[in-house]
C-alpha positions as CSV (number, residue, x, y, z in Angstrom):
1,X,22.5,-26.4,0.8
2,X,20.1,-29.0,2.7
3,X,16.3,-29.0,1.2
4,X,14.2,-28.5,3.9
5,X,12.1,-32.1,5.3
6,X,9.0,-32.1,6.5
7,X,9.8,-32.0,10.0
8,X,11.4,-28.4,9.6
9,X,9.8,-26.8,6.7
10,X,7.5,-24.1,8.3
11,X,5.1,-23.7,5.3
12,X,3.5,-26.9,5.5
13,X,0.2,-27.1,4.1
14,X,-1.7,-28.3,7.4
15,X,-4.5,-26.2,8.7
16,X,-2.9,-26.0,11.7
17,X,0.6,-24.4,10.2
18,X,1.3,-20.9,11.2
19,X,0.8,-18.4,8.6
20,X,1.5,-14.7,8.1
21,X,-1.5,-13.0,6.6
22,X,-1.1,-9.7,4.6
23,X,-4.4,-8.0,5.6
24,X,-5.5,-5.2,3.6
25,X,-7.1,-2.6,5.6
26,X,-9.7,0.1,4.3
27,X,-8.4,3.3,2.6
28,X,-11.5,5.4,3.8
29,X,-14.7,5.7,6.1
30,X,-16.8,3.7,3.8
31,X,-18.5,0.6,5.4
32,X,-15.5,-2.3,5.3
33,X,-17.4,-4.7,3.2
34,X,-17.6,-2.5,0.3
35,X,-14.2,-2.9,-0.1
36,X,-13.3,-6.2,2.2
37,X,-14.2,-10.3,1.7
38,X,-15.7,-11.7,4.5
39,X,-13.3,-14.0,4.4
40,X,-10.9,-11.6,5.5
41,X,-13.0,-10.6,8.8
42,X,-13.4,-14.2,9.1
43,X,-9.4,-14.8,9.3
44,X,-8.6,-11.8,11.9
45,X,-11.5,-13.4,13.9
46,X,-9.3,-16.1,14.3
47,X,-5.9,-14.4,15.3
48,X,-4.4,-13.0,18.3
49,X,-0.9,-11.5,17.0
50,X,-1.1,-8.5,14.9
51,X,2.0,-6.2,13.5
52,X,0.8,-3.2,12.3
53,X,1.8,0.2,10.8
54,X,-0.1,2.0,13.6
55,X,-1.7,0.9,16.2
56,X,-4.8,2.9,16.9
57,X,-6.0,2.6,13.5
58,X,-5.0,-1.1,13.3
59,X,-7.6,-1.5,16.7
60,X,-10.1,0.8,14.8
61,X,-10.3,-0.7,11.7
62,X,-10.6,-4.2,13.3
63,X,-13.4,-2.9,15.4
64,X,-15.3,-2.1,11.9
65,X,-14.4,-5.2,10.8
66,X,-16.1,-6.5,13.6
67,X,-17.3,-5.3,16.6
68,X,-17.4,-8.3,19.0
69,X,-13.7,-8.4,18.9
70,X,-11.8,-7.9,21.8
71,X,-8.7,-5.7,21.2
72,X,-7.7,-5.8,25.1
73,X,-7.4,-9.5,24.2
74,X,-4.5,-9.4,21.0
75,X,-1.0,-8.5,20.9
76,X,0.1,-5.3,18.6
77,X,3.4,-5.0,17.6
78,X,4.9,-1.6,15.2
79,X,6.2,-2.3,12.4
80,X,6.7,1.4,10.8
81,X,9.5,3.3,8.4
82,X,11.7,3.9,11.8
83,X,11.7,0.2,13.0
84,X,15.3,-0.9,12.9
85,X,16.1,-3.9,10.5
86,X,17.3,-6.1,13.2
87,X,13.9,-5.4,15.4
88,X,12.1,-6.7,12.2
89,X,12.7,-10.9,12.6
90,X,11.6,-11.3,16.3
91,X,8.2,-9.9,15.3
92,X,8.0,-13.8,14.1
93,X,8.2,-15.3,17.5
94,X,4.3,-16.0,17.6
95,X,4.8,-18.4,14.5
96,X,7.5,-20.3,16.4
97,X,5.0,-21.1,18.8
98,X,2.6,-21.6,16.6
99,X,0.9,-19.0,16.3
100,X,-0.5,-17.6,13.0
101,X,0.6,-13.3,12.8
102,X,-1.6,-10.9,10.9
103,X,0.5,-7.7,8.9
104,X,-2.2,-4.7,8.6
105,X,-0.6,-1.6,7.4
106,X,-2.1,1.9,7.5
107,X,-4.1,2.0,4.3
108,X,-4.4,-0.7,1.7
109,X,-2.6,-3.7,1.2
110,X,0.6,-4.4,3.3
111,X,3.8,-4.8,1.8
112,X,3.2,-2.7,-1.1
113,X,5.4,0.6,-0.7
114,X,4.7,-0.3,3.0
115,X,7.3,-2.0,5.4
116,X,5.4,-5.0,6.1
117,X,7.5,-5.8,3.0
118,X,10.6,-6.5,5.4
119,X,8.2,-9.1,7.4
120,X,7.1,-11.0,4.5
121,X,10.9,-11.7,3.7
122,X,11.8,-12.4,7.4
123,X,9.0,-14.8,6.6
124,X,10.1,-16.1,3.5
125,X,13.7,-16.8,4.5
126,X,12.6,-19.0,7.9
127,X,10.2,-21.0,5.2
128,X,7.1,-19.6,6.4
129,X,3.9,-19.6,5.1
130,X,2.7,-16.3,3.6
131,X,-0.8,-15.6,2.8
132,X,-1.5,-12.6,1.2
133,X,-5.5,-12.0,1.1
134,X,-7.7,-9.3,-1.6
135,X,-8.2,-5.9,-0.8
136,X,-8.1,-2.7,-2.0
137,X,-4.8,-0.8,-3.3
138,X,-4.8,2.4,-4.0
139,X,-1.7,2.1,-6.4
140,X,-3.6,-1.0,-8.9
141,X,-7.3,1.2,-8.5
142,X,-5.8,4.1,-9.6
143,X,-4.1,2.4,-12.6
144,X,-6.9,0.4,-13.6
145,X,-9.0,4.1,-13.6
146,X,-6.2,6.0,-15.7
147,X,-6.7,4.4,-19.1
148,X,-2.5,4.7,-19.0
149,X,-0.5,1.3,-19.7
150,X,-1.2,-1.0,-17.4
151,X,1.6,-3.8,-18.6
152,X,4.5,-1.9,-17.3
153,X,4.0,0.9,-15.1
154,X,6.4,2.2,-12.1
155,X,5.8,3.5,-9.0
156,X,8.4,6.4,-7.2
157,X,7.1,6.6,-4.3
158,X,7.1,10.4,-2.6
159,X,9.5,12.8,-4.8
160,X,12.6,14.3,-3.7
161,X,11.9,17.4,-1.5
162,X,14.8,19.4,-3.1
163,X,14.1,21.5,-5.9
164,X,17.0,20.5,-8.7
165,X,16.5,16.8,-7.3
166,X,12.6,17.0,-7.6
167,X,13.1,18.4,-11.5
168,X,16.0,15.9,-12.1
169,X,13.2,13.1,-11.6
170,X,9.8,14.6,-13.5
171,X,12.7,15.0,-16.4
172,X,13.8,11.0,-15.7
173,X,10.1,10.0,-15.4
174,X,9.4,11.8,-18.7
175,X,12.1,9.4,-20.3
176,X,11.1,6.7,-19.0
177,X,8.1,7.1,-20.3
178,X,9.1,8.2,-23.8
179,X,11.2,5.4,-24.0
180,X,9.7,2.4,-22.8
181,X,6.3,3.2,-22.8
182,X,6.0,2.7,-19.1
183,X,3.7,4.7,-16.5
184,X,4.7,6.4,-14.1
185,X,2.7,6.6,-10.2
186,X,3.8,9.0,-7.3
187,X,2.6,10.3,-4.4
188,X,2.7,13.4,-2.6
189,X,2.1,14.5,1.3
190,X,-1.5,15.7,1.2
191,X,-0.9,19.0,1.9
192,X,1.3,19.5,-1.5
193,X,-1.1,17.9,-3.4
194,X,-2.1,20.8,-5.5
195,X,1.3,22.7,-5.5
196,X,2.6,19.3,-6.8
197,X,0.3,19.4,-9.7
198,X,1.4,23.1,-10.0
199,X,4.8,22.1,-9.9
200,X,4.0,19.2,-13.1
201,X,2.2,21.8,-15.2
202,X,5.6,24.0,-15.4
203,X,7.8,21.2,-15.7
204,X,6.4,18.8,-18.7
205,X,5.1,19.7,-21.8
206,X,1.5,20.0,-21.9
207,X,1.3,16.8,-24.1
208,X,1.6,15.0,-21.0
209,X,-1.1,13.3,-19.7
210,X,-2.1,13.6,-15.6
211,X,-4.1,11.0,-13.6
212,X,-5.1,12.6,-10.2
213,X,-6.9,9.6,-8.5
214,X,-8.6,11.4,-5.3
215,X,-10.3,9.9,-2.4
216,X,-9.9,5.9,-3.9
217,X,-13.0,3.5,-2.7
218,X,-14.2,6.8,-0.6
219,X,-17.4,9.3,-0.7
220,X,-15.6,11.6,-2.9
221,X,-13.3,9.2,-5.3
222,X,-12.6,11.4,-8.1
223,X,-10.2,9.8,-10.4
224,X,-9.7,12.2,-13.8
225,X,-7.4,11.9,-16.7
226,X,-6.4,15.2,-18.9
227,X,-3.2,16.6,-20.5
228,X,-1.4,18.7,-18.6
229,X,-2.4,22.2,-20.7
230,X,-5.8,21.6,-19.5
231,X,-4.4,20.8,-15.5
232,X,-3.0,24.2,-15.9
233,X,-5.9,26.1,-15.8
234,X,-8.6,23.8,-14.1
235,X,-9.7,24.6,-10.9
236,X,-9.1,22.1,-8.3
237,X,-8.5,21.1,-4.6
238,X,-6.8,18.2,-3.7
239,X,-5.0,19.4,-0.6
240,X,-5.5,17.6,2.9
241,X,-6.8,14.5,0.5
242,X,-5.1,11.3,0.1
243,X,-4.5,11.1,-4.1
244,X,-2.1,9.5,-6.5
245,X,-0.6,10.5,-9.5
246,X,-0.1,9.3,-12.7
247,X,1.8,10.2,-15.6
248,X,1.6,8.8,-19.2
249,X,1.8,10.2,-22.9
């Protein structure tokens, strides 16, 4: 295999290089620098090829970022669950000109549980320069506000929708958790939020501790930790809010 020279290796450390920044967009309606560096506005400022999750709330939250920005004057490109895999590398043509691209996905931090992920490694296997900024996750913020093991921990994603298949994994998490200590993070479509925690209260032993982390970096963040006996008969309403859960023993 040759080692890239100078000549060809995109991720050179000149200012002028192309990069792909990972931008981390705001999870709620709070004002964006509670929750982003200036030096983040100051880097979109600067660039006129954005791929995004979605693009009206791409344009929106790069209005709050700054309102002198002209949208009719950049380039959005989708980059969502139903892009096909070959559609994904082309998105780099900007860099090939020289141009730096920005990734923004719908919530938090791109490329975590997010497909941006597959642009980062287009990135990374042409040699480009990746440049992943700090922002807010809602996966790490809920961890840190668990109190549950923070030094191995797994997230699952959405679980199955089937029945069997959706017991089948509270039972695997469970083990996991008995056996290597690990925590385990999931979400749920907001809507099923509290028939999900229902659904938990049935399924584990009340031992089990549940982190409902509600409304991260928002007006009404609630992030509460209790076993799942006392879940069972709380009285709650997390439906039609974005929230993450945790489980740990």
């Amino acid at each position: 295999m040759t080692a890239l020279t100078t000549s060809d290796n995109h991720a050179s450390t000149s200012d002028t290089a192309p990069r792909l920044y990972l931008v981390p967009s705001a999870m709620s309606d709070s004002p964006v620098t509670d929750v982003i560096p200036q030096r983040n506005i100051e880097i979109v400022r600067g660039i006129k090829h954005f791929v995004v999750e979605n693009i009206r709330s791409a344009r929106r939250f790069l209005k709050r970022c700054d309102r002198s920005i002209n949208i009719d004057e950049l380039s959005f490109t989708v980059l969502d669950e139903h892009t096909p895999a070959a559609e994904v590398p082309p998105m780099l043509a900007p860099m090939e000109q020289g141009h730096s691209i920005a990734v923004i996905s719908e919530a938090g931090c791109p490329a975590i549980a997010d497909p941006g992920a597959d642009l980062v490694a287009a990135a990374q296997s042409r040699g480009y320069e990746v440049v992943p900024l700090v922002g807010p996750s809602s996966i790490l913020l809920a961890l840190m506000g668990s109190g549950f093991n923070g030094q191995t921990f797994a997230f699952n994603g959405y679980l199955p929708i089937d029945a069997g298949a959706r017991t089948a994994k509270f039972k695997e998490m469970e083990r996991r958790i008995s056996r290597e200590r690990q925590t385990q993070i999931f979400i749920e479509t907001p809507y099923r939020n509290n028939r999900l925690i229902a659904e938990l209260t049935r399924a584990l032993p009340g031992s089990t501790k549940l982190c409902v982390a509600s409304d991260i970096t928002g007006p009404a963040q609630s992030i509460i930790t209790r076993p799942l006996s006392a879940w069972k008969n709380a009285k709650y309403n997390y439906d039609k809010t974005p929230t993450i859960f945790l489980i740990f023993n």
